[in-house]
ZAMARGU-4260 file (C-alpha; in steps of 0.2 Angstrom, whole numbers, plus 5000, padded with zeros to 4 digits):
<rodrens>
0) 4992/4915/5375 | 4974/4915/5366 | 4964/4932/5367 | 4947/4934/5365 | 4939/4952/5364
5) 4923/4962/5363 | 4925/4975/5346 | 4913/4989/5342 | 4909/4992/5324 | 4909/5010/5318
10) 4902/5011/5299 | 4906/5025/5289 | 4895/5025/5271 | 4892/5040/5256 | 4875/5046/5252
15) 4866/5048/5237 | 4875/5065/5230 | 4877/5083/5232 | 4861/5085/5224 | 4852/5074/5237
20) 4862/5086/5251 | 4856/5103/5244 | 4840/5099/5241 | 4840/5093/5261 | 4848/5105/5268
25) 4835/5119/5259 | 4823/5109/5270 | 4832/5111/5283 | 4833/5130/5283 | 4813/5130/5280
30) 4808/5117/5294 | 4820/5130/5305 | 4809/5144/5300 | 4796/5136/5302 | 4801/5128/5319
35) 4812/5143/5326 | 4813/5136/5344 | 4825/5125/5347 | 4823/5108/5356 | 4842/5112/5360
40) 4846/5093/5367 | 4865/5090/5365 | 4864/5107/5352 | 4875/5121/5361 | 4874/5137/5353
45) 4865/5131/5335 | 4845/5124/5332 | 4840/5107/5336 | 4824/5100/5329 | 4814/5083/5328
50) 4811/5080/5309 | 4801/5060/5312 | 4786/5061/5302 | 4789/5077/5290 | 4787/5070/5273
55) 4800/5081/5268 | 4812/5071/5275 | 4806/5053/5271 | 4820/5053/5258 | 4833/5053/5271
60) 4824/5037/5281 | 4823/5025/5264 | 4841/5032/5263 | 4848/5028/5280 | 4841/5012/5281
65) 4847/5005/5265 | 4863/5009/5273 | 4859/5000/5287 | 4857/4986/5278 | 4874/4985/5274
70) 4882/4989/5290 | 4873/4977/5300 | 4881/4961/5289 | 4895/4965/5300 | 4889/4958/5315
75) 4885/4942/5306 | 4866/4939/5310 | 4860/4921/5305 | 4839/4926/5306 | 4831/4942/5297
80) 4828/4956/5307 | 4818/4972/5305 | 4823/4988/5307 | 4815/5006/5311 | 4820/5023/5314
85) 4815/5030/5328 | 4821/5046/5328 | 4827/5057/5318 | 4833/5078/5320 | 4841/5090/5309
90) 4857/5100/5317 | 4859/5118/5311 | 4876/5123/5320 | 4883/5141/5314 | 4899/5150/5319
95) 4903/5144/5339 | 4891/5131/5338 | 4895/5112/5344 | 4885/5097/5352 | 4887/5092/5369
100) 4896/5074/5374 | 4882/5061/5375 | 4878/5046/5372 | 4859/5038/5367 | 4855/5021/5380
105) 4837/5021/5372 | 4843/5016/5356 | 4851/5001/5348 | 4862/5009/5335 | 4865/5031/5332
110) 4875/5040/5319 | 4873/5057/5307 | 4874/5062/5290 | 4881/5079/5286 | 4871/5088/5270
115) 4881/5103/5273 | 4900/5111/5280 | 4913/5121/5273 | 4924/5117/5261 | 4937/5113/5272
120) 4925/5101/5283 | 4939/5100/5297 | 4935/5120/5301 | 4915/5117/5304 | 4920/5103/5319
125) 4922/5084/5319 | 4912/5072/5327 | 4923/5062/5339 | 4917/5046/5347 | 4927/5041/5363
130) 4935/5028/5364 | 4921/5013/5376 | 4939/5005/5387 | 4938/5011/5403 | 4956/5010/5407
135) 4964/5026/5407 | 4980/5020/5405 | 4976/5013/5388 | 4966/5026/5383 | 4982/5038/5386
140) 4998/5027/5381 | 4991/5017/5368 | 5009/5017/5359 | 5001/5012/5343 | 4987/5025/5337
145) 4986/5042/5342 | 4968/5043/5339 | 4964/5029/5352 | 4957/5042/5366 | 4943/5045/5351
150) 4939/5040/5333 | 4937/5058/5324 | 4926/5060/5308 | 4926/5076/5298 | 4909/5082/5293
155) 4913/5078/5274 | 4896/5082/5263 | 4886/5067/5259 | 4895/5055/5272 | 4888/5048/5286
160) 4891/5032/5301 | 4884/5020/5310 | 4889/5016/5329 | 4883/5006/5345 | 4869/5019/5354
165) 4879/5018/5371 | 4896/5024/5365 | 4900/5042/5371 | 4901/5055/5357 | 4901/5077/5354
170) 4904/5086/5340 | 4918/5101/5339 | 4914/5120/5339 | 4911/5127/5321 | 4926/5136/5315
175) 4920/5142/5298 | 4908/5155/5293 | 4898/5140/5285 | 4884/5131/5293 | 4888/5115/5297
180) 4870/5104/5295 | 4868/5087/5299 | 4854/5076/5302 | 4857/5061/5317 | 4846/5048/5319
185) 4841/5032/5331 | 4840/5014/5323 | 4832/5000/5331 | 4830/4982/5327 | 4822/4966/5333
190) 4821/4947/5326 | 4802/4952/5327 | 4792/4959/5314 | 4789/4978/5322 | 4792/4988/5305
195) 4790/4989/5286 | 4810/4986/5283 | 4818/4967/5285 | 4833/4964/5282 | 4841/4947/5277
200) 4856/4939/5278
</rodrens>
């Protein structure tokens, strides 16, 4: 028997510190007051709010797609390619707060760095990003990994991932008294020079 298979590559990295994350999420809380209304999205019961272009966050782009950089080796590219994000927005989910399941098919890759959660990072709601194989039997009975319905991440300050745009993600309610603040963000590439940011291989 020979098997071939198609795999998808979720990347998990650390940031640049606590002090990076503090200092970004006291932005956060000024661009929600001075952006109070929601642009809601996949946001349930918390505030939701494009951040692209606000120089405040520019450290969060440079960050990301250094990080990028790295991740992207997996896949094993022969020729450069350039990268750009293309969207970026902040998350403020308090107490009951959760995003809805969606996935992002304008997008090459998606993920989210958490700047904020409670010390127990379980209690503020994982992200859970479901499992692509459309056979339910598999995704039910697979004897050898509990978790293989979902992959589930714990908002742990100063983490974030990477993952393929079209797989199907949500994030848990909020179960602490802490507001759980992440930022998500679109990456997209292309063997042709559309941004600033080449990567080599």
């Amino acid at each position: 028997m020979r098997y071939e298979t198609f795999s998808e590559h979720i990347g998990l990295f650390e940031g640049p510190g606590q002090l990076f994350c503090k200092k970004m999420s006291a932005w956060a809380y000024e661009w929600q007051r001075q952006s109070p209304v929601s642009n809601k999205a996949s946001n349930k019961d918390g505030w939701q709010k494009d951040c692209l272009g606000i120089s405040q966050f520019e450290p969060i782009i440079d960050m990301l797609l250094k990080q990028f950089a790295e991740y992207v080796k997996v896949y094993e590219f022969k020729d450069p390619i350039y990268a750009k994000v293309t969207k970026l927005f902040l998350n403020i989910n308090p107490a009951g707060a959760s995003n809805y399941m969606h996935h992002h098919m304008n997008a090459d890759w998606s993920g989210a760095f958490f700047l904020q959660s409670d010390v127990d990072p379980v209690t503020c709601g994982n992200l859970h990003v479901l499992n692509p194989n459309r056979n339910s039997f598999l995704t039910t009975n697979y004897n050898t990994d509990s978790r293989y319905h979902s992959l589930s991440f714990p908002p742990v300050v100063n983490s974030g991932l990477f993952f393929a745009s079209h797989l199907v993600h949500y994030v848990d309610l909020n179960r602490s008294n802490t507001d759980r603040i992440s930022i998500a963000y679109h990456i997209d590439a292309s063997p042709y020079e559309f941004s600033d940011f080449k990567i080599d291989f």
